[in-house]
ROMAR-787804 format. One record per residue (C-alpha): residue in one letter; x, y, z. Coordinates in steps of 0.05 Angstrom, whole numbers, plus 5000, padded with zeros to 4 digits. Layout:
BEGIN
AXYZ
...
This chain:
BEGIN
X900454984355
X907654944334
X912855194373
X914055954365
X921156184344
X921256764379
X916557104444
X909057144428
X905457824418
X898358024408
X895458524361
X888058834366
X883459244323
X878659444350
X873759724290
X866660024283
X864059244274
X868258804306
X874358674356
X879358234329
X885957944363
X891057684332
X897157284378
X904057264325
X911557074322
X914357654346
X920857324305
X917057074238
X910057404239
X907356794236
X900156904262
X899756254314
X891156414331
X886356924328
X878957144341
X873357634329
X867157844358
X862058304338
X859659034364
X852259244360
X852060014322
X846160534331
X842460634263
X838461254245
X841961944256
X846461814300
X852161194306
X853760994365
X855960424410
X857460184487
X864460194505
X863459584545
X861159224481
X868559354459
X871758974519
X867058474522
X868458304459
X876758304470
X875057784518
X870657414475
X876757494416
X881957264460
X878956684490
X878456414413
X886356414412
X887055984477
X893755904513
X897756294459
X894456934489
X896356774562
X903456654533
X904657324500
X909457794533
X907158544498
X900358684475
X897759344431
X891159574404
X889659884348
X882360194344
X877460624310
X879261414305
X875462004329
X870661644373
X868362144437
X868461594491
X866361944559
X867561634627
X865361764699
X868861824759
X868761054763
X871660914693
X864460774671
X861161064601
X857161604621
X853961494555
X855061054491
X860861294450
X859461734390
X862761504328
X867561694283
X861761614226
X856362084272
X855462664226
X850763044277
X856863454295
X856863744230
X852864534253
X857864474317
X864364284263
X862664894222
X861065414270
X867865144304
X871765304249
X869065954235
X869866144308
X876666034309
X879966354248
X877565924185
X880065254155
X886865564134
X888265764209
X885665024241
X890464664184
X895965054215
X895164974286
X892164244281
X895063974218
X886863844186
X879964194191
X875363874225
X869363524202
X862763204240
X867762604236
X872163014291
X871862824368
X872563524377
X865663704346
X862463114380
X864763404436
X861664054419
X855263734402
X854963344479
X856063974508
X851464254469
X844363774467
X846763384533
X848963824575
X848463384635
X852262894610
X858063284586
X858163594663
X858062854695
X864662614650
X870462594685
X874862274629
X875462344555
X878061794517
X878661584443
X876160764439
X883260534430
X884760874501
X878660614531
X881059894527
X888659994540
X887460334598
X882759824626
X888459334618
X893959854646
X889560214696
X892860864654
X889961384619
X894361384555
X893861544479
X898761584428
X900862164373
X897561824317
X890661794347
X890462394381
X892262774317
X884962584298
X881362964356
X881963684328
X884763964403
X891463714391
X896864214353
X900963814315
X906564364305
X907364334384
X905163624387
X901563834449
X894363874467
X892064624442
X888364854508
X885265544470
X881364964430
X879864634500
X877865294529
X872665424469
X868964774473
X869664704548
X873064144559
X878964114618
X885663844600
X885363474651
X880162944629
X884262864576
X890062204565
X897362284570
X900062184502
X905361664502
X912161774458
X912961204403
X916660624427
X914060804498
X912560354537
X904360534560
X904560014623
X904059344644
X896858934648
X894058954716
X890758484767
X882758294759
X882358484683
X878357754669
X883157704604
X888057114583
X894457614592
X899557434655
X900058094700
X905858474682
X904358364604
X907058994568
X903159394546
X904259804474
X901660554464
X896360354404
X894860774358
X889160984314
X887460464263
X890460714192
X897060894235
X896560184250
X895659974177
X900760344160
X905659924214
X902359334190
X905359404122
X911859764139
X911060384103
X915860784073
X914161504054
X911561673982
X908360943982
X899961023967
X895460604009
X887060523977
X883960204048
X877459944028
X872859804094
X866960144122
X870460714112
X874460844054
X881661164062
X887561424020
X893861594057
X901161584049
X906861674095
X910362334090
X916962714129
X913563364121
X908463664172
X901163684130
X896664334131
X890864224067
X887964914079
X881464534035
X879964014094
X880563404044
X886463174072
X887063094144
X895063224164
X894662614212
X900262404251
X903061684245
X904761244305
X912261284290
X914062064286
X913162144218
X906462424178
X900562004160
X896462534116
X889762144106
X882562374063
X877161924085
X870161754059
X863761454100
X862161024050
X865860414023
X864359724020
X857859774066
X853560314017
X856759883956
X854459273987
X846859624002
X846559783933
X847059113907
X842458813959
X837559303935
X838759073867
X838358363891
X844958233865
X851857933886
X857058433903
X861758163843
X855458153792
X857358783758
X856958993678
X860259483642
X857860013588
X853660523618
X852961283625
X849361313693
X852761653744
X851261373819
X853461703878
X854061273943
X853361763992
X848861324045
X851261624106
X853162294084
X859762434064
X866462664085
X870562714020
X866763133989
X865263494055
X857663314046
X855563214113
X848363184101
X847462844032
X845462254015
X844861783950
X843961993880
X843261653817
X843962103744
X843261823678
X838461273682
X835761003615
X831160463592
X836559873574
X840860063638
X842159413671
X842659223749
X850058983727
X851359713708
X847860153765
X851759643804
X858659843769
X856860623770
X855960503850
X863960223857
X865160783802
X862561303846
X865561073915
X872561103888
X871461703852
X871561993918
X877961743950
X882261753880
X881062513881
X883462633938
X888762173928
X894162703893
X893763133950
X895462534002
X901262503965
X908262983958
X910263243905
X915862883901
X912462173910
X913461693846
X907061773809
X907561073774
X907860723842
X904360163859
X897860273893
X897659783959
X889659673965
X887959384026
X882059284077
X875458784060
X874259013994
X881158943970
X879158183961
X873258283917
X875758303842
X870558913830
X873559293873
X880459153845
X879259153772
X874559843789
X881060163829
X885859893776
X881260243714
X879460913748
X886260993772
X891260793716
X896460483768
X898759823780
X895059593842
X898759173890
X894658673941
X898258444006
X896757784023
X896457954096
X889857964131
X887758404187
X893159014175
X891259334231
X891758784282
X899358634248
X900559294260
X898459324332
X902458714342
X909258984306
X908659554356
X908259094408
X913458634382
X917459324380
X917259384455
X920258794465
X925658734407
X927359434406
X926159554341
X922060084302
X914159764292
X914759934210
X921459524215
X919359004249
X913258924196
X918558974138
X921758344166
X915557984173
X914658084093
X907658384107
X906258794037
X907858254000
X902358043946
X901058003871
X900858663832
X895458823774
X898659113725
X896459913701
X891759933648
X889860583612
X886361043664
X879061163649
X879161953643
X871461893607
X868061623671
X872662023721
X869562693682
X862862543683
X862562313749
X866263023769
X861463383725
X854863013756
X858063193835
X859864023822
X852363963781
X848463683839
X853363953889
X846764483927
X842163943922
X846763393960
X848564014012
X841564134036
X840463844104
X833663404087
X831163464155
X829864184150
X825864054086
């Protein structure tokens, strides 16, 4: 390893597959090592996974860097939102974490929003309306089928919290992943305790929310990790406020993040409220506005669908009429919890190539309609698109986004967005700096740009047309059938 120009800082994401940990230049952004290890996720209806999964893999991701972990002086971690992570008196799960992409909560996310004035009167109060996706619904739904459980947890933590305080000893979150629980009021930026009251849960289980640029401790004795006690420790944030560090975002910019998830978001002055629910009026890690729509299904149901076709991912053909809707898991933008996939328009000389290309046709249908209300008014609409996350790699995916949505598409060549971030938040401890600043300097958003072709209006329509057509068929729950 060369030497390092400036102190050493590490960066983690912490994601629904994975834990990955990045050790960087705090000076250059020069990533000196890394690691990753893998998580084990629930299938069938519900997704969930062992907290201690997460930490054993953080060990497992560090140890891959060597000595330039035990050298850093500031580490941060960025993780997976929304996750309901309960803990006993001993700091132990009481149960395995439910998910950010659980949609059981979806009964407990309506009747929540009807008991407590409508969608219009939770995107005031909270800044979004929640959805199954909400901790604040999975919440409900604990209390609600396991009531033992929820009576035995003597901590509530989001799965970015979970591992920073079992390096601090603190319980600590930060403004941009709390904004993604649905009991925080992000006019106040306070914890709403009349939400609290209705679902039962005490304030006091809940983390102290740590200002940006706070410092949210120092790493303690008998962790089993590379990191030297005393090793600052950053606030961390949720992982698209992360992202949005990573790349040093100014407001008005658009962001496509194409992962298991797929997101849309944007960095705005102005406080969000989308009355509809598409939008959720996030905040960012900075003290700014990350409004953010969000789909379940990305590059994993895309993927399914071309192993079910026995195809490469990139084996796509143009030229068809079919209409396929990737809604594997449900979906969250459209707000159809309990839907799953459709395909409209088959014909006899319909190829594998083109059910294929209707599949990435369909997924970012979904996230380039919600796309216009992510952004102000005000925001330049011939922008460049920054598409990042796994998918932003694959040329379908690019030449798919660059078609349906008639903008030049931009492609950092930095990897692992939300680790960079993590670690420019760190590196902010130490420097001083603001996190998006320090990214800026490190160049991170720099990357070739596709030019904007004419956008594909046709294909847009029909797949809008096929959705409102099939629209009480995909909102049936199928388990009541």
């Amino acid at each position: 390893m060369s030497a390092a120009e400036g102190p050493l800082v590490v960066g983690v994401d912490t994601s629904t597959q994975s834990t990955k940990a990045l050790v960087v230049d705090a000076a250059t952004g020069r990533v000196v090592a890394s690691g990753q290890a893998p998580h084990t996720v629930s299938s069938g209806a519900g997704r969930e996974s062992d907290p201690r999964e997460w930490w054993d893999a953080l060990g497992e991701a560090l140890n891959q860097c060597g000595e330039a972990a035990h050298e850093a002086a500031a580490v941060s971690i960025g993780g997976q939102q929304h996750g309901l992570v309960t803990l006993d008196g001993q700091g132990e799960p009481v149960r395995p974490a439910l998910l950010w992409n659980d949609v059981r909560s979806a009964p407990q996310a309506r009747r929540l929003i009807d008991e407590l004035g409508g969608a219009k009167a939770w995107a005031e109060r909270t800044g979004s309306v929640p959805s199954a996706s909400f901790t604040v619904t999975k919440w409900a739904w604990l209390a609600e089928h396991e009531p033992e459980a929820a009576r035995a947890v003597k901590a509530v933590r989001l799965p970015h919290d979970y591992l920073t305080e079992r390096l601090t000893g603190e319980g600590t979150t930060d403004r941009g992943d709390v904004s993604g629980t649905g009991w925080w009021a992000s006019g106040t930026e306070e914890y709403d305790e009349g939400i609290l009251a209705r679902v039962g849960l005490d304030p006091a289980l809940l983390p102290r929310v740590v200002r940006p640029g706070e410092v949210a401790g120092t790493v303690r004795d008998g962790h089993g990790l590379p990191f030297s006690k005393g090793t600052l420790v950053a606030a961390g944030t949720g992982d698209n406020a992360a992202a949005a560090l990573g790349l040093g975002l100014r407001p008005g910019v658009p962001v496509m993040s194409l992962g298991t998830s797929g997101t849309v978001y944007a960095v705005s002055q102005r406080r969000p409220a989308d009355p509809t629910g598409t939008v959720a009026g996030f905040a960012d890690a900075r003290g700014d506005w990350l409004p953010l729509a969000c789909t379940l299904n990305c590059t994993l149901a895309v993927d399914r669908v071309a192993a079910l076709l026995h195809l490469d991912r990139e084996a796509v053909e143009p030229g068809t009429d079919a209409t396929f809707l990737p809604f594997l898991d449900g979906e969250r933008t459209p707000n159809l919890p309990h839907s799953s996939g459709l395909l409209y328009g088959l014909r006899h000389d319909t190829t594998a190539g083109q059910l294929l290309q209707a599949a990435y046709d369909g997924a970012v249908h979904s996230l380039l309609g919600a796309l216009d209300l992510v952004l102000d008014a005000d925001a330049d609409p011939s922008a460049p698109l920054l598409l990042i996350g796994g998918g932003a790699r694959g040329s379908a995916w690019q030449q798919t986004v660059r078609r349906l949505s008639g903008r030049p598409v931009q492609i950092p060549e930095a990897r692992e967005l939300v680790a960079l971030g993590a670690a420019a938040q760190a590196a902010g401890l130490l420097t001083g700096e603001d996190a998006a600043a320090v990214a800026r300097r490190w160049n991170t958003a720099a990357g070739p740009v596709l030019g904007a072709v004419e956008r594909d209006e046709a294909t847009l329509n029909r797949i809008t047309g096929v959705l409102s057509d099939a629209a009480p068929l995909l909102e049936r729950d199928a388990t009541s059938h």
